[in-house]
SESE-941197 format. One record per atom (N, C-alpha, C): x, z negated, y; atom name; residue number from 1; residue in one letter. Coordinates in nm, 3 decimals, decimal comma, m for minus. Last residue first. Example, Ala and Ser with C-alpha at 12.3 -4.5 7.8 and 13.67 -1.06 7.14 Angstrom:
# SESE-941197
        x        z        y  site  pos  code
    1,285   m0,708   m0,225     N    2     S
    1,367   m0,714   m0,106    CA    2     S
    1,290   m0,787    0,003     C    2     S
    1,319   m0,780   m0,569     N    1     A
    1,230   m0,780   m0,450    CA    1     A
    1,320   m0,780   m0,330     C    1     A
END
This chain:
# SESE-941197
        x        z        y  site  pos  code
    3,579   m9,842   15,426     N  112     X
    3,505   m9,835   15,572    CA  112     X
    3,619   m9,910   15,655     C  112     X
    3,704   m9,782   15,156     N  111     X
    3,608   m9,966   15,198    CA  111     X
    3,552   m9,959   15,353     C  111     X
    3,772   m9,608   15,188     N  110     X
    3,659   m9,605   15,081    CA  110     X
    3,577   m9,687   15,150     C  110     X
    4,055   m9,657   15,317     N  109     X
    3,893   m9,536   15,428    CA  109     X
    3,766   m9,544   15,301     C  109     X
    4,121   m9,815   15,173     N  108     X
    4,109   m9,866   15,314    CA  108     X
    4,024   m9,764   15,350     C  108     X
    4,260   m9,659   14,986     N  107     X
    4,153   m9,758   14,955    CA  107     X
    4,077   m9,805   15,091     C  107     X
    4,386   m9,479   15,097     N  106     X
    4,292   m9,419   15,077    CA  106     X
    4,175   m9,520   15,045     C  106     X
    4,607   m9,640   15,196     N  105     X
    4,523   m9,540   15,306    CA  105     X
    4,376   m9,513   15,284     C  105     X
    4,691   m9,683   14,948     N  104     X
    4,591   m9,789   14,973    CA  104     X
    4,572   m9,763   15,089     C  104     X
    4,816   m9,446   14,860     N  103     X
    4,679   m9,533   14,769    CA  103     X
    4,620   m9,650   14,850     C  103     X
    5,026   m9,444   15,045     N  102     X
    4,881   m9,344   15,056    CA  102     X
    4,792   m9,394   14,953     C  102     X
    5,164   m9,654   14,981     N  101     X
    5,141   m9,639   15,109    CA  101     X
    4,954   m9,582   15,075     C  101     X
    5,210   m9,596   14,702     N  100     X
    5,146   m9,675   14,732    CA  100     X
    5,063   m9,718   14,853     C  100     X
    5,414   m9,356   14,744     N   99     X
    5,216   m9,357   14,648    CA   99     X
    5,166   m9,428   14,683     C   99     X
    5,602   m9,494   14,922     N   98     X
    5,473   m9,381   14,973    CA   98     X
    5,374   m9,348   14,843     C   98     X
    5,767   m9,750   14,876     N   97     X
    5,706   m9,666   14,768    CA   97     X
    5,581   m9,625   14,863     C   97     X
    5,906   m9,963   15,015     N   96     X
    5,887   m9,843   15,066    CA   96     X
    5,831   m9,718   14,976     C   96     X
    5,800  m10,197   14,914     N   95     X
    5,792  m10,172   15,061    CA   95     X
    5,824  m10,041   15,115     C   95     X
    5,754  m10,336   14,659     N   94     X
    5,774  m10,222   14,671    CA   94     X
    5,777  m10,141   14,805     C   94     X
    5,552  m10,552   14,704     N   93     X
    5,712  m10,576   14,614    CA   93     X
    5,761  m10,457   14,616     C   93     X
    5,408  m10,502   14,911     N   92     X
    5,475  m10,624   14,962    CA   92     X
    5,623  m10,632   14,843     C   92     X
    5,270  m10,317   14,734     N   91     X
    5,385  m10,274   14,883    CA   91     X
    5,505  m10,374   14,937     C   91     X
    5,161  m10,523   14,557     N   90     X
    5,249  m10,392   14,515    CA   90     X
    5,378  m10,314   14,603     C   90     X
    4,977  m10,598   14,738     N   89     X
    5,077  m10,697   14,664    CA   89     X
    5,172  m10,582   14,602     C   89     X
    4,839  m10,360   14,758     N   88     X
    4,891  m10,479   14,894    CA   88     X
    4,999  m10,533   14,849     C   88     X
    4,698  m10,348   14,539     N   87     X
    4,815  m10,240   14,603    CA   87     X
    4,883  m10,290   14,742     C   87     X
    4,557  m10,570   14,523     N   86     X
    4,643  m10,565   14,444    CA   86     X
    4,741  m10,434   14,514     C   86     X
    4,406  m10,517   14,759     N   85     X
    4,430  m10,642   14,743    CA   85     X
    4,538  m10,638   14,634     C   85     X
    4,229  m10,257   14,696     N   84     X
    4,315  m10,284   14,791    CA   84     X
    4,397  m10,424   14,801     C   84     X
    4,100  m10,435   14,459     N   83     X
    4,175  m10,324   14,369    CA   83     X
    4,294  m10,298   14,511     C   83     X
    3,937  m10,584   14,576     N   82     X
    4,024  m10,636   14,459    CA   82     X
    4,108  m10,560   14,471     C   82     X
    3,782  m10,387   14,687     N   81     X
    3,855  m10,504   14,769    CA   81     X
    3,940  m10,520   14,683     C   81     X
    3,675  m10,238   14,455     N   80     X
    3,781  m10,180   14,552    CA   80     X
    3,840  m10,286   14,662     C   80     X
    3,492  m10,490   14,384     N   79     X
    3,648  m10,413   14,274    CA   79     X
    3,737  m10,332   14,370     C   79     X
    3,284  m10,504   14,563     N   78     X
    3,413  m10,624   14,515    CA   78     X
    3,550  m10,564   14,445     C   78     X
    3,149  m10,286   14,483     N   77     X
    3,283  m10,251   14,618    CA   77     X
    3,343  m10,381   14,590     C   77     X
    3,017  m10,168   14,186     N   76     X
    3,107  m10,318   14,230    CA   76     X
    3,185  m10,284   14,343     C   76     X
    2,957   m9,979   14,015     N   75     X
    2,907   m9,982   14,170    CA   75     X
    2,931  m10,121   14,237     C   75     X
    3,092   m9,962   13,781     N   74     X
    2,988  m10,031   13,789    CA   74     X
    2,910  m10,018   13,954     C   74     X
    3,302   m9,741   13,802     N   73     X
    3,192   m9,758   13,692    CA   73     X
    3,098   m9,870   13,701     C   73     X
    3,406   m9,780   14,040     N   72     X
    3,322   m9,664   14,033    CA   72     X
    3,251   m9,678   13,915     C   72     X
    3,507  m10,053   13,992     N   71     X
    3,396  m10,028   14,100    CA   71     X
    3,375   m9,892   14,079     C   71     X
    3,666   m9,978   13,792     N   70     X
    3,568  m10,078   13,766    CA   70     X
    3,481  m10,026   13,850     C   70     X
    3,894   m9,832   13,878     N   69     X
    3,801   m9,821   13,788    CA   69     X
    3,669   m9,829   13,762     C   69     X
    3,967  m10,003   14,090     N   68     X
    3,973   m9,885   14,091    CA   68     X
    3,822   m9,852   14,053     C   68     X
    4,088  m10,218   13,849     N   67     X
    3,967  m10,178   14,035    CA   67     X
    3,951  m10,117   14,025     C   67     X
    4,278  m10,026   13,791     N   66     X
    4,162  m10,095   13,680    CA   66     X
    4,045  m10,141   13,773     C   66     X
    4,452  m10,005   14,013     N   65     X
    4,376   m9,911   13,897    CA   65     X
    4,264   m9,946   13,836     C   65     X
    4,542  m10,261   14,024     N   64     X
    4,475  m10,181   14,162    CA   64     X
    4,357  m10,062   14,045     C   64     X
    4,685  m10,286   13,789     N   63     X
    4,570  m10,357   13,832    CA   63     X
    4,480  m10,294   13,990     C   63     X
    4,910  m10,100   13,821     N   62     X
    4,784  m10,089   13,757    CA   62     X
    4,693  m10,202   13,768     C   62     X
    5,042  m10,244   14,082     N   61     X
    4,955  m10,116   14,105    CA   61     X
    4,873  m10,090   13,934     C   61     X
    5,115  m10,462   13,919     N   60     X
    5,013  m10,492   14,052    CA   60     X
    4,908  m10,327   14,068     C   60     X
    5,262  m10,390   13,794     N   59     X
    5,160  m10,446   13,709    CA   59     X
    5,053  m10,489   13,825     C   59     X
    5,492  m10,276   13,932     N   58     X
    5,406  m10,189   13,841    CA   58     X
    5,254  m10,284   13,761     C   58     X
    5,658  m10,421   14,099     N   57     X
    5,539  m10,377   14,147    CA   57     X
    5,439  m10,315   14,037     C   57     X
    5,864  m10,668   13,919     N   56     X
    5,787  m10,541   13,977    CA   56     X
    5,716  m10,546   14,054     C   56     X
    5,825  m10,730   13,541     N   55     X
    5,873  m10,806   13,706    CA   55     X
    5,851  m10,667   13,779     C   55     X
    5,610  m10,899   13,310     N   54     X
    5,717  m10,749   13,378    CA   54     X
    5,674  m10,809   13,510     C   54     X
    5,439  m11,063   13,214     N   53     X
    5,550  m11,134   13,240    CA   53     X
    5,679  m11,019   13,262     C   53     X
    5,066  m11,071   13,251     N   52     X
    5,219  m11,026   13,226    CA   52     X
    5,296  m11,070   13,256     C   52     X
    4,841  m11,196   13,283     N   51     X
    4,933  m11,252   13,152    CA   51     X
    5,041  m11,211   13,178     C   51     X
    4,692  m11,013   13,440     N   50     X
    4,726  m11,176   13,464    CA   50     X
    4,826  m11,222   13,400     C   50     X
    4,694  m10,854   13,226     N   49     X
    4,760  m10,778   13,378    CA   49     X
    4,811  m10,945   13,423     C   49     X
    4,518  m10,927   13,043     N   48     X
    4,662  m10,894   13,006    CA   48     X
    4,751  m10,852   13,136     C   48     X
    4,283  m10,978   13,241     N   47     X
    4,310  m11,031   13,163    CA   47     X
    4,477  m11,062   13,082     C   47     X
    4,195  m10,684   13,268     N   46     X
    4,260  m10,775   13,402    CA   46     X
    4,329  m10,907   13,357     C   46     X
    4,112  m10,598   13,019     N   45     X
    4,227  m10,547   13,144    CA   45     X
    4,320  m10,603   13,219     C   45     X
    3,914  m10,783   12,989     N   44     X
    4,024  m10,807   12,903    CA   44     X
    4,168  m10,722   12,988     C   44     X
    3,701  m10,697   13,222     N   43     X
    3,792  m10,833   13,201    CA   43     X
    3,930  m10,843   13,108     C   43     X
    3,690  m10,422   13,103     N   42     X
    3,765  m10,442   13,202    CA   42     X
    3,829  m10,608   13,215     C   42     X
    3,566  m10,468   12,869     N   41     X
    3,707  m10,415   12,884    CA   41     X
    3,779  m10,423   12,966     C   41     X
    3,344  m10,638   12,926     N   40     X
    3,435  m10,717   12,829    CA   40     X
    3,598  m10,603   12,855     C   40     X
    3,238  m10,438   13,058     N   39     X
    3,233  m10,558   13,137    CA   39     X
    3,387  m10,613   13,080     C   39     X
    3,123  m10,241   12,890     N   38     X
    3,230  m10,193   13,002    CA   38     X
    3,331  m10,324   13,073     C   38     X
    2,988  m10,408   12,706     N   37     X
    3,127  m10,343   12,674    CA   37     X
    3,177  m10,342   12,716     C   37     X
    2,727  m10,412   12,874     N   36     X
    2,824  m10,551   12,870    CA   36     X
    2,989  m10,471   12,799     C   36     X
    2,711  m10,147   12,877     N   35     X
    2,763  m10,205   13,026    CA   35     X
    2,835  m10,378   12,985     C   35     X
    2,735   m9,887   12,776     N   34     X
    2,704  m10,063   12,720    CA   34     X
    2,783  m10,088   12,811     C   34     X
    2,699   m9,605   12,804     N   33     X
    2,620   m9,675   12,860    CA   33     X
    2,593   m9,837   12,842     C   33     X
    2,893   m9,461   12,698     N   32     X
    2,742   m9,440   12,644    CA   32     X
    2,635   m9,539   12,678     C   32     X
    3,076   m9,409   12,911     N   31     X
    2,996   m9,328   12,864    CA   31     X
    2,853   m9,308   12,803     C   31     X
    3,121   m9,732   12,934     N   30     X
    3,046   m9,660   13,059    CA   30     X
    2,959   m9,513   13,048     C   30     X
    3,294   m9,697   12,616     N   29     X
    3,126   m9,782   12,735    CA   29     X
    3,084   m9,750   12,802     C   29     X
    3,449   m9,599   12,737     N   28     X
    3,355   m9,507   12,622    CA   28     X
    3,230   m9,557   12,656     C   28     X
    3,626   m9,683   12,941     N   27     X
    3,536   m9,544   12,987    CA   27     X
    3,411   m9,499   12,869     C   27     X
    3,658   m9,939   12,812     N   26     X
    3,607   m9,920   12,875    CA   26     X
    3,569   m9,737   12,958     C   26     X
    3,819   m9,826   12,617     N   25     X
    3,732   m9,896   12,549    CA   25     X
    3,636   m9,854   12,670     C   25     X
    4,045   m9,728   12,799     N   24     X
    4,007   m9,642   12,699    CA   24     X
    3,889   m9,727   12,686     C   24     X
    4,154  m10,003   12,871     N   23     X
    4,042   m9,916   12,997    CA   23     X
    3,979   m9,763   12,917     C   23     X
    4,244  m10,088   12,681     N   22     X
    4,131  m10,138   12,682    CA   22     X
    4,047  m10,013   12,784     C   22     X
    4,429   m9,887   12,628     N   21     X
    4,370   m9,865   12,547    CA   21     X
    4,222   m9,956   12,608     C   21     X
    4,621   m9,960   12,896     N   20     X
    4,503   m9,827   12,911    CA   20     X
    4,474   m9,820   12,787     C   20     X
    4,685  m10,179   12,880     N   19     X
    4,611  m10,148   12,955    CA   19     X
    4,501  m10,076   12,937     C   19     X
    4,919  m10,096   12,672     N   18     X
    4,802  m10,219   12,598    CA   18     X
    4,651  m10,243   12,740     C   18     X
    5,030   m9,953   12,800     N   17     X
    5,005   m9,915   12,664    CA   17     X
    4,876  m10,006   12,668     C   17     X
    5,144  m10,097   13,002     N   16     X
    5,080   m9,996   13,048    CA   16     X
    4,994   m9,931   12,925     C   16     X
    5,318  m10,292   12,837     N   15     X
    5,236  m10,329   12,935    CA   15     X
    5,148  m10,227   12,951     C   15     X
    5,507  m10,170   12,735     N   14     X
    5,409  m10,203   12,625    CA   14     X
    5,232  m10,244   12,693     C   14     X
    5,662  m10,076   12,976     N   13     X
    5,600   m9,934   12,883    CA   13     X
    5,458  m10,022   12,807     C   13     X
    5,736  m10,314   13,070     N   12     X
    5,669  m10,202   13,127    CA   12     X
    5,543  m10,136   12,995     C   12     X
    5,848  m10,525   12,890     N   11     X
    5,879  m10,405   12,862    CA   11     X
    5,738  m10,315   12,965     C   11     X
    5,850  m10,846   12,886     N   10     X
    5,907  m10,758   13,000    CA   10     X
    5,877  m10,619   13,006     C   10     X
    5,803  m10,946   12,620     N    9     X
    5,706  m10,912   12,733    CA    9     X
    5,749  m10,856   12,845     C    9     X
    5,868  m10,800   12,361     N    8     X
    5,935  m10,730   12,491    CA    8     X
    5,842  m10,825   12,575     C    8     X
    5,724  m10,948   12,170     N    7     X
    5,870  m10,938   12,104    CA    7     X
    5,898  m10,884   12,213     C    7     X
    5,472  m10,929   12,268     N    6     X
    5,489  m11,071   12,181    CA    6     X
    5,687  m11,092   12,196     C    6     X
    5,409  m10,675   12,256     N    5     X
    5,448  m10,751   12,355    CA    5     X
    5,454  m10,896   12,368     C    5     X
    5,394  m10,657   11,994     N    4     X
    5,500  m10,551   12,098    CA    4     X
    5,514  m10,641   12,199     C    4     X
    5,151  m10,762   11,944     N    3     X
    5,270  m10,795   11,891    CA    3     X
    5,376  m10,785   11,948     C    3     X
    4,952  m10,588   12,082     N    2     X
    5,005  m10,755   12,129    CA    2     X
    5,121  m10,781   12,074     C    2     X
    5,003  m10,352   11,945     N    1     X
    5,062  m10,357   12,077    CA    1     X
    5,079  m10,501   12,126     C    1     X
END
């Protein structure tokens, strides 16, 4: 998939691919409990999300995700700030996308 996105970096699709195998890595971790694992997946997550070069809102709202994520698998509320903080940036490129609206209604009543 790096390759893939070596040869599209624009391509959405390779983007969302190469996400959710790490956040794959990371739920197995959290499963069996290697928290440094969980750690290394999610950084690497956030990691290729930083890197991207797709234009959009879509690399903002999976990074909201991977927040998301994070803070329920580690008990990190830093990650749901993060994670409202990226669906922010998502609205701001996507101003009238209602998932987004209501994803970050919902991030906003987590965070109090």
């Amino acid at each position: 998939l790096d390759e893939a996105a070596a040869l599209v970096p624009e391509d959405v699709r390779v983007l969302r691919w190469r996400v959710q195998l790490r956040q794959e890595r990371a739920v197995q971790a959290a499963r069996v409990g290697r928290t440094a694992e969980l750690q290394r997946a999610i950084e690497d997550s956030l990691e290729v999300l930083r890197a991207a070069r797709v234009p959009g809102a879509a690399p903002a709202r999976m990074r909201s995700s991977v927040h998301e994520f994070a803070a329920q698998a580690t008990g990190n509320a830093q990650h749901l700030t993060a994670a409202a903080e990226a669906r922010e940036e998502a609205l701001r490129l996507s101003p009238y996308n209602l998932q987004d609206q209501l994803a970050l209604a919902q991030l906003y009543e987590r965070l109090g």
